[in-house]
gemmi code that builds the backbone of each chain (N, CA, C; Angstrom):
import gemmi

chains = {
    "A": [
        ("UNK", (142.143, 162.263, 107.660), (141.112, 162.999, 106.915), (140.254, 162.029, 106.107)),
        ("UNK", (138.956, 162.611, 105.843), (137.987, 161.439, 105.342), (137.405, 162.421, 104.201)),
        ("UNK", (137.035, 161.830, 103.397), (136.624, 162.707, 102.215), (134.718, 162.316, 102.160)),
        ("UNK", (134.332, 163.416, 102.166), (132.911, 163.454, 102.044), (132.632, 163.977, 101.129)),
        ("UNK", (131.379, 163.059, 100.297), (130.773, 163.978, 98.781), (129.220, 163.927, 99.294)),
        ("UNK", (128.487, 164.875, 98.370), (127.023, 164.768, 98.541), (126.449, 164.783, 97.025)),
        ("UNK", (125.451, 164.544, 97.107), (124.655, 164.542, 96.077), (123.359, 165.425, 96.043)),
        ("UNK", (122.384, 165.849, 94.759), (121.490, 166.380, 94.679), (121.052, 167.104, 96.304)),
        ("UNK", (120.060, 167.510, 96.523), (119.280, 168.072, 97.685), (120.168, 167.836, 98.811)),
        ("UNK", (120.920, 166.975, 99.003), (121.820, 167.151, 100.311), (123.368, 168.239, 99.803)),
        ("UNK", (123.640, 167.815, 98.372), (124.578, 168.894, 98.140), (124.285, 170.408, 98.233)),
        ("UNK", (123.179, 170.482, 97.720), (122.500, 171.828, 97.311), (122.338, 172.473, 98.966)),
        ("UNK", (121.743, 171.718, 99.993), (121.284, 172.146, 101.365), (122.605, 172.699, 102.015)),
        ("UNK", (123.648, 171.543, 102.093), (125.275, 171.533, 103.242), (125.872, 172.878, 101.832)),
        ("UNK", (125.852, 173.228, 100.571), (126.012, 174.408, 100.212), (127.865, 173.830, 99.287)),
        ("UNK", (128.057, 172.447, 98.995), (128.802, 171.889, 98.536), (128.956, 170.675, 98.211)),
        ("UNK", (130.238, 170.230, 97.093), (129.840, 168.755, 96.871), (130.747, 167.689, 96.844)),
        ("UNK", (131.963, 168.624, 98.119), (132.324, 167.607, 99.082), (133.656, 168.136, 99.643)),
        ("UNK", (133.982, 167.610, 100.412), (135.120, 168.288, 101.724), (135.972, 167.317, 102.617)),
        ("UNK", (136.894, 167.324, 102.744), (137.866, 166.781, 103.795), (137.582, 166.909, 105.005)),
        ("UNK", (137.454, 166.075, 105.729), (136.929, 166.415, 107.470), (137.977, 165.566, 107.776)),
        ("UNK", (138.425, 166.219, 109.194), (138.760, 165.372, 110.321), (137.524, 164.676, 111.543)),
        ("UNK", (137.450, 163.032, 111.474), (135.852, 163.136, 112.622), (136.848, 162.545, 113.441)),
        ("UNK", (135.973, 162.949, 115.009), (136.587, 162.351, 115.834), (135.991, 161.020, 115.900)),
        ("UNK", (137.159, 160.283, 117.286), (137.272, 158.863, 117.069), (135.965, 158.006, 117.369)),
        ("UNK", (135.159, 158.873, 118.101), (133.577, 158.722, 118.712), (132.720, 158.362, 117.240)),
        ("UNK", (133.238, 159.193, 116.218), (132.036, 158.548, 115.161), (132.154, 157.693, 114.488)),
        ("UNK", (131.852, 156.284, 114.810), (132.007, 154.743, 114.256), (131.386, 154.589, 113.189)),
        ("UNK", (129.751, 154.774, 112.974), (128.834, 153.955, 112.035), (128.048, 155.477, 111.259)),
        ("UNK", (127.954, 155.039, 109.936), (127.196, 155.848, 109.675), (126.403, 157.394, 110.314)),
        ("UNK", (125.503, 156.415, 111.268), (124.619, 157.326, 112.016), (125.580, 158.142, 112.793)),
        ("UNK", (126.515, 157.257, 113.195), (127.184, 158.642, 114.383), (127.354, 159.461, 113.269)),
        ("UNK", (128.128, 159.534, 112.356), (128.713, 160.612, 111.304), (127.313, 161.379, 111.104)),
        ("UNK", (125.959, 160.884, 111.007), (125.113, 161.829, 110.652), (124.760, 163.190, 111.858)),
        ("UNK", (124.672, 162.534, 112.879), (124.409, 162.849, 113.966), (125.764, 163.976, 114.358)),
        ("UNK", (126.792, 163.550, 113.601), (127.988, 164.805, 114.547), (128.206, 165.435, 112.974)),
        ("UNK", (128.085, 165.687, 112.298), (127.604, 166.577, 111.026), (126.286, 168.038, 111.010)),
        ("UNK", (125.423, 166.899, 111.682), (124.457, 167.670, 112.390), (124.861, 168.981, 112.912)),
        ("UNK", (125.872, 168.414, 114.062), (126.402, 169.872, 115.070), (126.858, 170.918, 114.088)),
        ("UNK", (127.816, 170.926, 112.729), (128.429, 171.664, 112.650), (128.320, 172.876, 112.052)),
        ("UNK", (126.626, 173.151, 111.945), (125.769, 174.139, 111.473), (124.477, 173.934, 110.986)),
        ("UNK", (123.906, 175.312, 110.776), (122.497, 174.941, 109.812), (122.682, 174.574, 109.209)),
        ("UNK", (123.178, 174.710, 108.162), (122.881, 173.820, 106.798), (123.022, 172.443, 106.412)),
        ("UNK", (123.689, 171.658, 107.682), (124.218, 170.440, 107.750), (122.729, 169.951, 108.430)),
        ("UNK", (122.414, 170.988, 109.266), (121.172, 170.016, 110.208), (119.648, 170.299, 109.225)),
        ("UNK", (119.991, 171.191, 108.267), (119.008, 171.033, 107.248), (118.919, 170.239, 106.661)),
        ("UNK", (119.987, 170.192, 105.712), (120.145, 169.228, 104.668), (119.721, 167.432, 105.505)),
        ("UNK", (120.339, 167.390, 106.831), (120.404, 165.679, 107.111), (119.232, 165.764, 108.438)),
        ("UNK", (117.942, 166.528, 108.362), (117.210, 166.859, 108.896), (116.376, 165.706, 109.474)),
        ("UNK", (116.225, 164.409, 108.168), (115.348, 163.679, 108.609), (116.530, 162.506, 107.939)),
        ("UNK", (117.297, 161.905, 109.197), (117.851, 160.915, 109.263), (117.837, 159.752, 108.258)),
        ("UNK", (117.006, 159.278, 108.526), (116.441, 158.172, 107.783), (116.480, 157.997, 106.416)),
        ("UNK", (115.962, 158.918, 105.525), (115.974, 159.069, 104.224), (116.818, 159.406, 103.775)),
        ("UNK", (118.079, 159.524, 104.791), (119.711, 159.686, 103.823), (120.037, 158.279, 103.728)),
        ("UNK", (120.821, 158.212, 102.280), (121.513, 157.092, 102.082), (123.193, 157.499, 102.178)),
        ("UNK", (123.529, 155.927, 102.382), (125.098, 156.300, 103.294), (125.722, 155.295, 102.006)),
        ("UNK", (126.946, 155.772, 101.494), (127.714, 155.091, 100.615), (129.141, 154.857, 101.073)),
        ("UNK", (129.848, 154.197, 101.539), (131.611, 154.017, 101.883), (132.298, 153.628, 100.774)),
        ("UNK", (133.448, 154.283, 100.148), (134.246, 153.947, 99.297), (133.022, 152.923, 97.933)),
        ("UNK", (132.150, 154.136, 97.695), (131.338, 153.863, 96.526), (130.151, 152.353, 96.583)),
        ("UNK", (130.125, 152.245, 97.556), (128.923, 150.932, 97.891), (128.096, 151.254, 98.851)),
        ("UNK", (126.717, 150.706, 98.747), (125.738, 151.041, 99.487), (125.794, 150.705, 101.020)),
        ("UNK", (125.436, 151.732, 102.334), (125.356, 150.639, 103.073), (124.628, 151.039, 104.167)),
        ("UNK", (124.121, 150.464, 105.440), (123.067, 150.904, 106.321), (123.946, 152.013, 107.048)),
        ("UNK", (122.994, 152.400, 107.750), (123.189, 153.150, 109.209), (123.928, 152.933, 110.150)),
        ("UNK", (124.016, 151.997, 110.469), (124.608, 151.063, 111.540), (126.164, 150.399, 111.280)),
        ("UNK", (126.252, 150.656, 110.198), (127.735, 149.637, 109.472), (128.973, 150.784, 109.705)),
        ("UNK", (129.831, 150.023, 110.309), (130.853, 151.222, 110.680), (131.818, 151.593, 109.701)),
        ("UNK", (132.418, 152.960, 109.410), (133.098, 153.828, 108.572), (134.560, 153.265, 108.686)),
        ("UNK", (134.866, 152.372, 109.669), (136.437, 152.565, 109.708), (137.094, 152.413, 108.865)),
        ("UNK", (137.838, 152.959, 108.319), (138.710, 152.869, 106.907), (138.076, 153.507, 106.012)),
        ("UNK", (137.052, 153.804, 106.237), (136.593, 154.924, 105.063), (137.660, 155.848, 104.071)),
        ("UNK", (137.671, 155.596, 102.716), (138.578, 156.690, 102.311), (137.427, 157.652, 101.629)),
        ("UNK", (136.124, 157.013, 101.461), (135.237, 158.276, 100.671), (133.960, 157.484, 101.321)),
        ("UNK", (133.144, 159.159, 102.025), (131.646, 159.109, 102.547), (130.830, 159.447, 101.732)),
        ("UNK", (129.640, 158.919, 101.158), (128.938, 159.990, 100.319), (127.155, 159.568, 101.116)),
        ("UNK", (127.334, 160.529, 100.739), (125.871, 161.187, 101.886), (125.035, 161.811, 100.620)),
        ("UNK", (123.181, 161.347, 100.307), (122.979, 161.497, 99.101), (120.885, 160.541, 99.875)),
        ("UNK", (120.236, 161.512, 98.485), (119.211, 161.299, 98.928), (118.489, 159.956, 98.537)),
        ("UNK", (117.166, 159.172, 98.857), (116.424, 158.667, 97.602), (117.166, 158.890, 96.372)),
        ("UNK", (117.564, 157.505, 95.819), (117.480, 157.867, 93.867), (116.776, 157.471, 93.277)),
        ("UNK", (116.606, 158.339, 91.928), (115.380, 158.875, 91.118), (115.716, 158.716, 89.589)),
        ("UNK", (116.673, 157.636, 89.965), (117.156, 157.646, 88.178), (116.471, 156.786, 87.232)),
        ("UNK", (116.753, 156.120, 85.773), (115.841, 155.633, 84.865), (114.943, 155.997, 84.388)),
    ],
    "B": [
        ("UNK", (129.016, 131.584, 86.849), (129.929, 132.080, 85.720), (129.600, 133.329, 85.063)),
        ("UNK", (130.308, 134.754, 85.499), (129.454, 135.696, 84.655), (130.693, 136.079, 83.906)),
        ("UNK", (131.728, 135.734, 84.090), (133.004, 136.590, 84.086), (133.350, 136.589, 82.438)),
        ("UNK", (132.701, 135.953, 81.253), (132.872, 135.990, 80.119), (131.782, 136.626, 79.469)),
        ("UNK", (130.701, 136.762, 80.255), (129.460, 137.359, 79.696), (129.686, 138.622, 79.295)),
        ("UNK", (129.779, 139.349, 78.205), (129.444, 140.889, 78.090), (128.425, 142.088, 78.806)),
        ("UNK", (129.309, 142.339, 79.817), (128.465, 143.301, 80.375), (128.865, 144.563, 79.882)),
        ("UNK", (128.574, 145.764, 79.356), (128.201, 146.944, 78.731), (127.732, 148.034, 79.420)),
        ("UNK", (128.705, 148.946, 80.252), (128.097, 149.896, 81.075), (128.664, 151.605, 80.920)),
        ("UNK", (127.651, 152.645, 80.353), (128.254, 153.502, 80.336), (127.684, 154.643, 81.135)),
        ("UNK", (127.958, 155.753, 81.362), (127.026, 156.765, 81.734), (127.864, 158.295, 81.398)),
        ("UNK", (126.781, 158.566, 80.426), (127.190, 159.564, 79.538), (125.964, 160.810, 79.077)),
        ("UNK", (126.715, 161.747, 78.875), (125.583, 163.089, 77.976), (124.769, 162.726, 76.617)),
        ("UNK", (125.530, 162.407, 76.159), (125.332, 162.576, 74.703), (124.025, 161.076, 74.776)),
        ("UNK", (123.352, 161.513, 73.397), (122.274, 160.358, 73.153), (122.925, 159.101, 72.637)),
        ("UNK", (121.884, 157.882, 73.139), (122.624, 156.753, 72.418), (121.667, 156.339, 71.007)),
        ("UNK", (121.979, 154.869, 70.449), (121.307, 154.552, 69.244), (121.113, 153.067, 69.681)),
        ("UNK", (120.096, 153.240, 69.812), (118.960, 151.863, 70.923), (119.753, 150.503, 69.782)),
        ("UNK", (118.896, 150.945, 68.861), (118.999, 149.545, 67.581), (120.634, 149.124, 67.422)),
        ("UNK", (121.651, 150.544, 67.038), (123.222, 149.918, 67.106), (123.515, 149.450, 67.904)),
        ("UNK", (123.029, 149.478, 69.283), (123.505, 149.036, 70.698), (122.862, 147.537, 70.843)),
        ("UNK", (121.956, 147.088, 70.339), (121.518, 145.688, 70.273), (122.199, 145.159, 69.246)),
        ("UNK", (122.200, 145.817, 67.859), (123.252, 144.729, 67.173), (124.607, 144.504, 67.215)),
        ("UNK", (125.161, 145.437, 68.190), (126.374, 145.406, 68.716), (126.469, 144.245, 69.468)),
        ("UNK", (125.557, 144.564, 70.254), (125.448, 143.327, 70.923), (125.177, 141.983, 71.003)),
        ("UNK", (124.040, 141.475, 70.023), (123.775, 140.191, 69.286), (125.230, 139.623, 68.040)),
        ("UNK", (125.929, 140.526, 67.677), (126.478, 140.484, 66.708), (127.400, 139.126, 66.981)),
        ("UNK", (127.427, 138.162, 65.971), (128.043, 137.174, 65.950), (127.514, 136.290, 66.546)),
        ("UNK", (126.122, 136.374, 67.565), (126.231, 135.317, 68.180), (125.045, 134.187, 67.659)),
        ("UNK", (125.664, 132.837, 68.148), (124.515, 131.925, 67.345), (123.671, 131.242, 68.723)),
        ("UNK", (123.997, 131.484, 69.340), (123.352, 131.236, 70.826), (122.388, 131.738, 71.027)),
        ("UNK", (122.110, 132.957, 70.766), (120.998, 133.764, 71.519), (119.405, 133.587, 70.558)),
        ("UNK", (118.357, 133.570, 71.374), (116.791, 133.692, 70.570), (116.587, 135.094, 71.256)),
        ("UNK", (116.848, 135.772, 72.032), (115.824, 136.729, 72.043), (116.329, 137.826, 72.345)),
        ("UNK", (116.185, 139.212, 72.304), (117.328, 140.297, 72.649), (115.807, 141.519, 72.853)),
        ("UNK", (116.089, 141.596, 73.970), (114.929, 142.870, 74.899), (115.765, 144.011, 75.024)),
        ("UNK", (115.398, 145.151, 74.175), (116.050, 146.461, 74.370), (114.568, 147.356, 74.755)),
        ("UNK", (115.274, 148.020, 76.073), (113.808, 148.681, 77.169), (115.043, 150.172, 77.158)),
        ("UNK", (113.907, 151.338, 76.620), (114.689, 152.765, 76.374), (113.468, 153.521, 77.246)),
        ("UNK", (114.117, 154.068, 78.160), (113.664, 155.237, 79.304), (113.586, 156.551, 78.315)),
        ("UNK", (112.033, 157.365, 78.210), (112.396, 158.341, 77.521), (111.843, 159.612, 78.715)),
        ("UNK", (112.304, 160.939, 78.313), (112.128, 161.810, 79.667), (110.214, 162.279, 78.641)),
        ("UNK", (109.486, 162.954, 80.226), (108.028, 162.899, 79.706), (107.873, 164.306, 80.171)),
        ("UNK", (106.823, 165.003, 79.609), (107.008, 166.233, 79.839), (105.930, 166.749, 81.041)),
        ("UNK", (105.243, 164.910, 81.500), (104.336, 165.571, 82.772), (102.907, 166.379, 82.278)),
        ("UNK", (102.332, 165.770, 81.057), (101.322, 167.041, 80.960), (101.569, 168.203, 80.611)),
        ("UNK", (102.973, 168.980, 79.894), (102.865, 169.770, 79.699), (103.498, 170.746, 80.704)),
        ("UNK", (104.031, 170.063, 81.708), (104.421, 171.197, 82.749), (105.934, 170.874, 82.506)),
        ("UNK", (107.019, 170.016, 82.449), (108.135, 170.230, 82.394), (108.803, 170.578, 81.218)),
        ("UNK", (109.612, 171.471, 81.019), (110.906, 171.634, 79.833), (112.102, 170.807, 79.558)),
        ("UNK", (112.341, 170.125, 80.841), (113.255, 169.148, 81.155), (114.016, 168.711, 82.333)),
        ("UNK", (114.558, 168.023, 82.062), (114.656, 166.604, 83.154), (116.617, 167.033, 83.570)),
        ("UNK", (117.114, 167.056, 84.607), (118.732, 167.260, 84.852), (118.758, 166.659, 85.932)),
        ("UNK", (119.605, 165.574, 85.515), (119.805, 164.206, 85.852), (121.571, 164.129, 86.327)),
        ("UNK", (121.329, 163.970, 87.787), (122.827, 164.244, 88.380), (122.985, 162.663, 88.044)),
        ("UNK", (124.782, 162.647, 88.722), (124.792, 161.132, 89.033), (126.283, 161.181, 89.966)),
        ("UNK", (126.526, 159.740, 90.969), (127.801, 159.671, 91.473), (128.897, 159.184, 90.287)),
        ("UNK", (129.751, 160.166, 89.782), (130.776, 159.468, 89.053), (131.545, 158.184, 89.892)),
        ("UNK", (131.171, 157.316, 89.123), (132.641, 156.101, 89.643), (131.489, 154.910, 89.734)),
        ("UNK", (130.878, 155.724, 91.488), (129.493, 154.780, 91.895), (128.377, 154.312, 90.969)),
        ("UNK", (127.805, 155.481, 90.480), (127.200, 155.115, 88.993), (127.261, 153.759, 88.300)),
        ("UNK", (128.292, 154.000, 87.606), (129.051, 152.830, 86.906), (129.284, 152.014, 87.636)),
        ("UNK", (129.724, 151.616, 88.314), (129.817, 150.160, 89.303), (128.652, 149.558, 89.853)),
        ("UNK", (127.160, 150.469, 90.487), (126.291, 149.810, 91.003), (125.376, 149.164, 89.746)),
        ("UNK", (125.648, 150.040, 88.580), (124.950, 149.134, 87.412), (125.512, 148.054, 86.914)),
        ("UNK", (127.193, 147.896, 87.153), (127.618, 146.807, 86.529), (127.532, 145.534, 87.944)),
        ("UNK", (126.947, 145.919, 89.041), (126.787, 145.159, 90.336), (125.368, 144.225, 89.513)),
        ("UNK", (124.770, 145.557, 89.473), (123.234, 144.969, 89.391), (122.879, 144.277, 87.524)),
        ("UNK", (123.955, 144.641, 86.659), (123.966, 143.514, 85.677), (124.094, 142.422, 85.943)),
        ("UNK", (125.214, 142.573, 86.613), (126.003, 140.971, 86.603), (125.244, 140.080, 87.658)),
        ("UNK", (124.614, 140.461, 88.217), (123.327, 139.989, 89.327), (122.317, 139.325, 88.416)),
        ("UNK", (121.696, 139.910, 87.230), (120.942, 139.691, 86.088), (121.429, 138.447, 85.308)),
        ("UNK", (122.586, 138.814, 85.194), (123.509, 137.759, 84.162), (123.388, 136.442, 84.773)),
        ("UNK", (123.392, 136.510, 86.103), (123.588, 135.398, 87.059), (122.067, 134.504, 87.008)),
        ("UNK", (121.405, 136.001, 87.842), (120.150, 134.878, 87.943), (119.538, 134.388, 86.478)),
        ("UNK", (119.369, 135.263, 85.217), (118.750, 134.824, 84.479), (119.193, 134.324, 83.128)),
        ("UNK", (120.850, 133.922, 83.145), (121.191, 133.382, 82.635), (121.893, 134.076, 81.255)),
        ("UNK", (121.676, 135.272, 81.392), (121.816, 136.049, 80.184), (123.222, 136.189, 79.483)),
        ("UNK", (123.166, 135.919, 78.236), (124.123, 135.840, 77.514), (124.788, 137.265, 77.185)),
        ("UNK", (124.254, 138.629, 77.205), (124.944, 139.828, 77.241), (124.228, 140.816, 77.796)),
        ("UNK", (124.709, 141.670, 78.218), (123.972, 143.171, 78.647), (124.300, 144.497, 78.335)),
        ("UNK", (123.501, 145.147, 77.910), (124.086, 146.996, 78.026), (122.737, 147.775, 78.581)),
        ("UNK", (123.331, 148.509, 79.619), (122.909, 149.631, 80.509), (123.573, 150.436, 79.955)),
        ("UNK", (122.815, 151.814, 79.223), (123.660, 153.081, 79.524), (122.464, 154.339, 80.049)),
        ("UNK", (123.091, 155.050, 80.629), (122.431, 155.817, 81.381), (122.820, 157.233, 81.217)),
        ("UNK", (122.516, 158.569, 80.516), (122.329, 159.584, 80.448), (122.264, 160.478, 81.592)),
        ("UNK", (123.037, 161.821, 81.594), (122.811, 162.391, 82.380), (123.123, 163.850, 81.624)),
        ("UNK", (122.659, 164.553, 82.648), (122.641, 166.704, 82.301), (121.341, 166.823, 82.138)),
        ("UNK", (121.213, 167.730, 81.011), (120.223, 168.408, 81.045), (119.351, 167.739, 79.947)),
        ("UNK", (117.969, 167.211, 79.793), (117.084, 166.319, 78.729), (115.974, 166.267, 78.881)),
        ("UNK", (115.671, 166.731, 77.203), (114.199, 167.244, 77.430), (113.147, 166.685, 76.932)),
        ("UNK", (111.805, 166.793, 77.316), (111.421, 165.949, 76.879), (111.365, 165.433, 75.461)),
        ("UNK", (111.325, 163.647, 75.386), (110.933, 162.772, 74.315), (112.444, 162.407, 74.020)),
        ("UNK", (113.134, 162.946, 75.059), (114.838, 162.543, 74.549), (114.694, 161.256, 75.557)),
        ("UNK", (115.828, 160.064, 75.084), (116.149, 158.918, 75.834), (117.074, 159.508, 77.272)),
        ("UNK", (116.878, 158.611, 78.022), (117.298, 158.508, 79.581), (117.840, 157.744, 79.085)),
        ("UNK", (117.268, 156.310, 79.300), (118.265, 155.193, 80.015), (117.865, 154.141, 78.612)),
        ("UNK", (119.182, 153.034, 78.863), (118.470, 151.550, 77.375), (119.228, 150.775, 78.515)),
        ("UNK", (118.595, 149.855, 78.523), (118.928, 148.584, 79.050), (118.780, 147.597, 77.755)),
        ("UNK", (119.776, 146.345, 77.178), (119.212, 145.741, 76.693), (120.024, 144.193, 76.957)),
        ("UNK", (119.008, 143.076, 76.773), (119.643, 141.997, 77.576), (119.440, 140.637, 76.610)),
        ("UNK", (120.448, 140.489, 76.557), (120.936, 138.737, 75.497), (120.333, 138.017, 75.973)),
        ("UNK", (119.800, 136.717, 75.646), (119.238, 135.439, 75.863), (119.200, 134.558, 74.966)),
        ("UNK", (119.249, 133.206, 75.701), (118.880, 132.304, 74.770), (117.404, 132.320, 74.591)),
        ("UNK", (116.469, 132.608, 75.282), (114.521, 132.658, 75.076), (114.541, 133.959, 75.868)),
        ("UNK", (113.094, 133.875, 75.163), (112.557, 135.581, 75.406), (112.236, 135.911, 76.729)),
        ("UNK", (112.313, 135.055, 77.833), (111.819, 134.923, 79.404), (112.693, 135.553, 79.710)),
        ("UNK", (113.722, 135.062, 79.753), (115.095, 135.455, 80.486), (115.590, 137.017, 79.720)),
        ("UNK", (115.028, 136.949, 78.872), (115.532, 138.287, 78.356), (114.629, 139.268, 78.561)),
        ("UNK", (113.316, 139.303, 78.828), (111.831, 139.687, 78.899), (112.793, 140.245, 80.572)),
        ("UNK", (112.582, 139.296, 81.438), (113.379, 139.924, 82.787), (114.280, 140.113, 83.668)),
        ("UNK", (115.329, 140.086, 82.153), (116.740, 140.652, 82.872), (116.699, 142.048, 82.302)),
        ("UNK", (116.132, 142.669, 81.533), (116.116, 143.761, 81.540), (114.980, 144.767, 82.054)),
        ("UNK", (113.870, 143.804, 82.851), (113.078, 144.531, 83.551), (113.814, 144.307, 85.295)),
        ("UNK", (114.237, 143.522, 85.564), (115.182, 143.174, 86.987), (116.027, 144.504, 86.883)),
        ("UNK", (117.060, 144.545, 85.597), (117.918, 145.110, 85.513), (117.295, 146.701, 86.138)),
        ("UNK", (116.231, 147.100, 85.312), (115.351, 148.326, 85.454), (114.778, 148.608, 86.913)),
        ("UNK", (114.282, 148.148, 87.612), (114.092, 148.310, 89.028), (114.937, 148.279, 89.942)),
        ("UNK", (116.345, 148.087, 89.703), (117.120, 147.992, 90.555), (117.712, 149.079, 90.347)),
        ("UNK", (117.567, 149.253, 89.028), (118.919, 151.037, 88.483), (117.572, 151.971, 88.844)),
        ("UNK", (116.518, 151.776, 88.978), (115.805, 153.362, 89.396), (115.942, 153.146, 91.103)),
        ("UNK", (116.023, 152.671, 91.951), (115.798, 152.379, 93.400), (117.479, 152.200, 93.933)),
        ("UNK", (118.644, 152.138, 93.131), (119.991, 151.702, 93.939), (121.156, 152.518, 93.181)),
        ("UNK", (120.863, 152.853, 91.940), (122.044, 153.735, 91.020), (121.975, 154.890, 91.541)),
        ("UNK", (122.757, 155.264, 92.044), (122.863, 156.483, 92.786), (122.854, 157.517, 91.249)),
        ("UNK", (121.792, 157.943, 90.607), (121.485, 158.839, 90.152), (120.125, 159.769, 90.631)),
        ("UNK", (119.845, 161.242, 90.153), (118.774, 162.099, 91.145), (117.914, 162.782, 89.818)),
        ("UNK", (116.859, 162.931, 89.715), (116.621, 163.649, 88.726), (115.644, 165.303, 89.660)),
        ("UNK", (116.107, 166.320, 88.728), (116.159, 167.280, 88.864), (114.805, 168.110, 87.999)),
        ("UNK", (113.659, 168.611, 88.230), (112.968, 169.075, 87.024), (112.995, 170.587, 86.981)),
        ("UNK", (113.022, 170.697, 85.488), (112.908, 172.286, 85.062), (111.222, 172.516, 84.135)),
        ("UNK", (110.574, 173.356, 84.796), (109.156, 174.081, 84.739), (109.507, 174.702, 83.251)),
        ("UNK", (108.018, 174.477, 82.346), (107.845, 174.871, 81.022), (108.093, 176.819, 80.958)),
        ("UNK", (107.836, 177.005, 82.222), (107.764, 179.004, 82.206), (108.960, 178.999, 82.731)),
        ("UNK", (110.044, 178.199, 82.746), (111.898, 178.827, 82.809), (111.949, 178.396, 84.346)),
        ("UNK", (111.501, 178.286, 85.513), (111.358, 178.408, 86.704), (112.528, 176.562, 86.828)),
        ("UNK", (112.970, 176.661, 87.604), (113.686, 175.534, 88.120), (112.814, 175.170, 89.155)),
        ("UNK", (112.663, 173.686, 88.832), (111.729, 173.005, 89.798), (112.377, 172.393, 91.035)),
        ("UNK", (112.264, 171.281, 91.629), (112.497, 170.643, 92.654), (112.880, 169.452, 92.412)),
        ("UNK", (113.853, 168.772, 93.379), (114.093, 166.923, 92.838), (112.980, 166.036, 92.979)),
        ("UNK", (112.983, 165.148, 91.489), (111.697, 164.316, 91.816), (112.358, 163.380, 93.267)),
        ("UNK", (110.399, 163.237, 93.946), (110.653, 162.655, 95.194), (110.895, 160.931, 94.624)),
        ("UNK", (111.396, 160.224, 95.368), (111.450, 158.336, 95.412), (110.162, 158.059, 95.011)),
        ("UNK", (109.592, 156.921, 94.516), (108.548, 156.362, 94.433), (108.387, 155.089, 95.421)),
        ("UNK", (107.426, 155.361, 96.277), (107.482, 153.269, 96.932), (107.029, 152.258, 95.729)),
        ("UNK", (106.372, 153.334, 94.802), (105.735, 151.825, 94.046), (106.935, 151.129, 93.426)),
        ("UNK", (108.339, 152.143, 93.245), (109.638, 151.983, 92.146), (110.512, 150.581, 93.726)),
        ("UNK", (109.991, 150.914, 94.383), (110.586, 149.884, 95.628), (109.805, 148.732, 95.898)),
        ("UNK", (108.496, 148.655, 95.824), (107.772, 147.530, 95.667), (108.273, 146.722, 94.579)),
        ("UNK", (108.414, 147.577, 93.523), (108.652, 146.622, 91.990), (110.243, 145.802, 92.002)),
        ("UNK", (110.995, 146.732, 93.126), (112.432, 146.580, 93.438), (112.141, 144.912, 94.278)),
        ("UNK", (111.300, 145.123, 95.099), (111.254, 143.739, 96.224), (110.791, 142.252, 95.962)),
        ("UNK", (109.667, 143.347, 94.902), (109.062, 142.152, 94.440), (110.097, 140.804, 93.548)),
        ("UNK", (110.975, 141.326, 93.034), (112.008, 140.285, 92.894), (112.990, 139.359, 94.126)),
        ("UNK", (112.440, 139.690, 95.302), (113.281, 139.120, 96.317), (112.405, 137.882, 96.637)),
    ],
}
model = gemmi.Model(1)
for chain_id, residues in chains.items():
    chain = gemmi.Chain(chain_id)
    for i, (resn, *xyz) in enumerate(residues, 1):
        res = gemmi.Residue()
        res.name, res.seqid = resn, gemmi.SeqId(i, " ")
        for name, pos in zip(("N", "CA", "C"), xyz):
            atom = gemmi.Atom()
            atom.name, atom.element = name, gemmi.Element(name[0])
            atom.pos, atom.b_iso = gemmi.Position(*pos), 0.0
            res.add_atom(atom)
        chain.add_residue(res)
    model.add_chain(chain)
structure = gemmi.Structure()
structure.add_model(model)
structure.setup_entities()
């Protein structure tokens, strides 16, 4: 199990602000996780609608698209920040 | 060498006190010439907002500011730092954010707390939220590129 949190406008969209998933073994990097999140309803393919402008965090550090999850103990999925 | 430097990181509700937080920080020391305290205050937009609700990642928060201090400390030599950063609900003319940064000269202190500042609006995983003067809950403010230009322009 992998623990996913969200933040602002992506919490508010997926309708929570965070959940235990099982992913299968297919989703390596970031993007796959965005991309099979996608499937698992509207509000997931709302909220992560436009790829790109999500930021991807693993066990609390920033990181691209492309950088793979393995060992992930916490995903956080979260928009542009707007702080200061 | 940052590992003795005072870095100072909180993120909290309640308001801080800009001036105690610099002499907290200068206090004792005979090293330093110059001490830059930079206070984020929320704006009311012309008249259209009531206030500002300001999420943040607990844990992440706090760590990407003490990333991006000690980054400060490094490049510009700085003898201490405090970031604290506010969050909930704040309205306008109330403080957001204080950055304030030790030095031996006013350069290094002039832009470790403006470094410090472009990196915590563009990488601190905090969101701000606005609430409309007629009660109405507004929308999250969008990113700025210019807040990412100002971010690069240090690279």
């Amino acid at each position: 199990m992998t623990k996913l949190v969200y933040f602002a406008w992506v919490r508010e969209r997926i309708g929570k602000g965070e959940e235990e998933i099982d992913l299968p073994a297919s989703v390596r990097t970031g993007g796959d996780l965005l991309a099979y999140l996608k499937t698992l309803g509207e509000d997931y393919a709302h909220a992560l609608e436009h790829e790109k402008v999500i930021r991807i965090a693993i066990n609390q550090e920033h990181v691209e698209h492309d950088e793979p999850i393995l060992d992930a103990r916490e995903i956080a999925l979260f928009p542009p920040m707007t702080g200061g | 060498m940052t590992g003795d430097v005072p870095v100072v990181v909180r993120v909290q509700t309640e308001d801080f006190d800009a001036a105690a937080e610099a002499a907290r920080l200068a206090a004792g020391r005979r090293d330093a010439g110059a001490v830059v305290t930079f206070t984020g205050l929320c704006r009311d937009e012309g008249g259209r907002l009531s206030a500002l609700e300001l999420e943040h990642y607990p844990g992440m928060a706090e760590a990407e500011i003490g990333r991006i201090c000690r980054k400060a400390v490094e490049r510009f030599s700085l003898l201490g730092i405090t970031a604290i950063h506010r969050v909930g609900k704040i309205a306008p003319g109330e403080n957001i954010v204080l950055v304030i940064a030790l030095a031996p000269h006013r350069h290094a202190a002039f832009d470790g707390a403006s470094f410090v500042m472009d990196f915590l609006k563009t990488s601190a995983p905090f969101w701000k939220k606005e609430h409309f003067a007629d009660g109405s809950e507004g929308g999250w403010v969008d990113a700025k590129e210019s807040d990412d230009r100002a971010r690069e322009a240090w690279s």
